[in-house]
ROSE-4610 file (N, C-alpha, C; in Angstrom, 1 decimal, always signed):
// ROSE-4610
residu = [X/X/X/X/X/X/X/X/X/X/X/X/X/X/X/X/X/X/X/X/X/X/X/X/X/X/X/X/X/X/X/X/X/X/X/X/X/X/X/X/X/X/X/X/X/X/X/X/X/X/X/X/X/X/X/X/X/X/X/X/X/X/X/X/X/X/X/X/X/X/X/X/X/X/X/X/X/X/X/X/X/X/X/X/X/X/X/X/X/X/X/X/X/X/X/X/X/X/X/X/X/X/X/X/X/X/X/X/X/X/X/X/X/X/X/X/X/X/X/X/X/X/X/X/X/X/X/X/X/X/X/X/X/X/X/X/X/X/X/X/X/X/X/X/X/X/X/X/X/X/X/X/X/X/X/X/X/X/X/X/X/X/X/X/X/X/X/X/X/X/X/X/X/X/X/X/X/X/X/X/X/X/X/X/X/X/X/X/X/X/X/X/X/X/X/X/X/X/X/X/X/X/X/X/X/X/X]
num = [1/1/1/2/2/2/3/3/3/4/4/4/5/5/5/6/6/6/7/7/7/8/8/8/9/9/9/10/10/10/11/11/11/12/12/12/13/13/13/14/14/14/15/15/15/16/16/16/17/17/17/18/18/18/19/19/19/20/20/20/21/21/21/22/22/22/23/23/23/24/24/24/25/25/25/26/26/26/27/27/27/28/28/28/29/29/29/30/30/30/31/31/31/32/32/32/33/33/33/34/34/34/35/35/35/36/36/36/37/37/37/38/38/38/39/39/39/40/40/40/41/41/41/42/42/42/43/43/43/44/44/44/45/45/45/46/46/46/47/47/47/48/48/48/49/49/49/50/50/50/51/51/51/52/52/52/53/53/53/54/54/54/55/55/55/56/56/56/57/57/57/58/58/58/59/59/59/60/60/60/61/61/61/62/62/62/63/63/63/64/64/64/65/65/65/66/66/66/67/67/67/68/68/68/69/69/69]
x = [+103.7/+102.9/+102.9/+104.0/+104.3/+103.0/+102.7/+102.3/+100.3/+100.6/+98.9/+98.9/+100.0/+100.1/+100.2/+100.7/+100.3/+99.0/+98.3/+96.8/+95.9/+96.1/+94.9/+95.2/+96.3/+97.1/+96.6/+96.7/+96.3/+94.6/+94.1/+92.4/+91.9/+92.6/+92.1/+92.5/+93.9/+94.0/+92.5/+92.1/+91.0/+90.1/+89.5/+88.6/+88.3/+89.0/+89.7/+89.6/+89.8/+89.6/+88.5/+87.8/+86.3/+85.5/+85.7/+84.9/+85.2/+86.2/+86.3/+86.1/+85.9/+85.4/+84.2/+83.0/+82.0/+81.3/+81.8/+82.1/+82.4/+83.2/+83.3/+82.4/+81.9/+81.0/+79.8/+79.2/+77.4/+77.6/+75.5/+75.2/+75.3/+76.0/+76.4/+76.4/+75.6/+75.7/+75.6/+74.7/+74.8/+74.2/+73.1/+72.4/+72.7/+73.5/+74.4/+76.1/+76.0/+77.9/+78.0/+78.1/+78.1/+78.9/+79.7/+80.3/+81.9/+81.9/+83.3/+84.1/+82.8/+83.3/+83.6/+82.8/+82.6/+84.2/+84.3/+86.5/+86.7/+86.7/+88.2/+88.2/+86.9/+86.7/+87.5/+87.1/+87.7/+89.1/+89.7/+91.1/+92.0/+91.4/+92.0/+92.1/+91.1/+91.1/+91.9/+91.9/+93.2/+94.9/+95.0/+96.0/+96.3/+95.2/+95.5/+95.9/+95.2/+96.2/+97.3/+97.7/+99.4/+99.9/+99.4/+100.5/+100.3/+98.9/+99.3/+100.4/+99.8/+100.8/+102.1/+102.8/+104.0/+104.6/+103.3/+104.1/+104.2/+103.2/+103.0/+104.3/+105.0/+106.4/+107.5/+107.4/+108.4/+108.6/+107.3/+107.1/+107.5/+107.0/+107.7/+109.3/+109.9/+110.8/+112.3/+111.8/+112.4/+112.5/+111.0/+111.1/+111.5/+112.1/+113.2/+115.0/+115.1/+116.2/+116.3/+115.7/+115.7/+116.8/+117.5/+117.7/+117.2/+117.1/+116.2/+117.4/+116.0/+116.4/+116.0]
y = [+100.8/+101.5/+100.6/+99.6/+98.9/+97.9/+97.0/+96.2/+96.4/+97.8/+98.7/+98.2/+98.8/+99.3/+97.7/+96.6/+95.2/+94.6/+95.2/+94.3/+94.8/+96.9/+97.1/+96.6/+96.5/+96.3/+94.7/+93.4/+92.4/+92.2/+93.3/+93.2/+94.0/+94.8/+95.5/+94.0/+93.4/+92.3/+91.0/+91.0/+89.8/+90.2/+91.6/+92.3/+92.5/+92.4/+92.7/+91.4/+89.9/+88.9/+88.6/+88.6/+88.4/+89.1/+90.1/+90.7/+90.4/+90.1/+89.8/+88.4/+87.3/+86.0/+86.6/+87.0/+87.0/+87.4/+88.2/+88.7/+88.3/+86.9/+86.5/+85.2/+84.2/+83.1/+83.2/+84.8/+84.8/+85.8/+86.4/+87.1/+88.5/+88.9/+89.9/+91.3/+92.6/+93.6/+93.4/+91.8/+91.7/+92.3/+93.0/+93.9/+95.1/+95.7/+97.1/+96.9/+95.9/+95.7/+94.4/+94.2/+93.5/+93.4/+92.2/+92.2/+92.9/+93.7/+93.9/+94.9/+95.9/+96.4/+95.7/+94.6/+93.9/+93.2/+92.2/+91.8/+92.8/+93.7/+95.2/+95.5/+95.2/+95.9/+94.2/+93.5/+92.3/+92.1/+92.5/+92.2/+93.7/+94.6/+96.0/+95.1/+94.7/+94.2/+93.0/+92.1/+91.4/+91.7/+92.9/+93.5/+94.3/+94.7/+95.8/+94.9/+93.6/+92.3/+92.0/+92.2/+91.6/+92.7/+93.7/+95.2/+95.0/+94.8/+95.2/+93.8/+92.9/+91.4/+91.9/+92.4/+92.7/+93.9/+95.1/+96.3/+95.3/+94.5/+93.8/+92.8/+92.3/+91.8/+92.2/+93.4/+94.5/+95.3/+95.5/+96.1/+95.2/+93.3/+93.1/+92.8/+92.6/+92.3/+93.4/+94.7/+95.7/+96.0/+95.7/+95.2/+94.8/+93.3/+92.2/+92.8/+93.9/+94.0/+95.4/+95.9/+97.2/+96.8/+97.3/+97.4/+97.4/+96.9/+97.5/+97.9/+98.9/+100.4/+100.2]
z = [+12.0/+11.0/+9.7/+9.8/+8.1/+8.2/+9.0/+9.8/+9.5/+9.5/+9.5/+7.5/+7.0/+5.4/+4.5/+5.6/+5.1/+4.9/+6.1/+6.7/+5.6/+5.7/+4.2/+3.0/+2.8/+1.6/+1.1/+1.8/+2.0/+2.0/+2.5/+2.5/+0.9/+0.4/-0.8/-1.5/-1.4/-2.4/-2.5/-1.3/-0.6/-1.3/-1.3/-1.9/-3.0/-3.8/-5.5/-5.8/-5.4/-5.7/-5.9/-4.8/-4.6/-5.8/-5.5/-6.4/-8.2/-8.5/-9.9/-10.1/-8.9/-8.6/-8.9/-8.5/-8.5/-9.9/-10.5/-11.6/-12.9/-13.0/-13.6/-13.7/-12.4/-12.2/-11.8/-11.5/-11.2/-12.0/-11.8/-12.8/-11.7/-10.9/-10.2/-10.9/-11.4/-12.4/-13.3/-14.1/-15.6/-15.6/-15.6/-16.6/-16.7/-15.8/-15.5/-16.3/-16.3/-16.7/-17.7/-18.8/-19.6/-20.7/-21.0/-22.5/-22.3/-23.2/-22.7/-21.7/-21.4/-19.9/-19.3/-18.9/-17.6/-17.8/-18.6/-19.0/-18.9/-19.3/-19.0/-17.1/-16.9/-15.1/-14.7/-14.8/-14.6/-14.3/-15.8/-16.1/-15.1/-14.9/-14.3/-12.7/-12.1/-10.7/-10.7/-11.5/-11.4/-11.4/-12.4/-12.8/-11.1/-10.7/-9.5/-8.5/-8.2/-7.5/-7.1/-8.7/-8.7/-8.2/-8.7/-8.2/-6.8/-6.3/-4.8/-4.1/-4.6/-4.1/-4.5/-5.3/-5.4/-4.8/-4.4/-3.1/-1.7/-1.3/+0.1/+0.1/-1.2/-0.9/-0.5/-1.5/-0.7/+0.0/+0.6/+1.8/+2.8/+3.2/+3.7/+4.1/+2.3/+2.3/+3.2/+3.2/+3.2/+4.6/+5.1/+7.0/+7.3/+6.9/+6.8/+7.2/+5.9/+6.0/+6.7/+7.3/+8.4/+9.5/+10.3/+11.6/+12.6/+13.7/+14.5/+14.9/+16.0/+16.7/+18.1]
């Protein structure tokens, strides 16, 4: 089940890149999203990144130190 909770976890991160790549180097929603929304939505999806890069560490990590059964 942890294994399932890595893969989405790792694809929302893929996802969340992309899209604040795009975001930041084309004109992807300029005329809907501009100026300083557009940095705050930016800076929130990068921020949401790290968070998830840092549950998918310890989620592994904690795998790591389990028992098996």
């Amino acid at each position: 089940m942890k294994q399932i909770s890595v893969l989405l976890a790792s694809f929302s991160v893929v996802m969340c890149l992309v899209l604040s790549y795009f975001l930041i180097f084309t004109e992807l929603m300029r005329d809907r999203l501009y100026g300083t929304n557009r940095q705050i939505l930016v800076a929130i999806l990068l921020f949401y990144c790290v968070f998830r890069i840092f549950r998918i560490y310890k989620l592994i990590k904690n795998k790591q130190n389990e028992p098996e059964v």
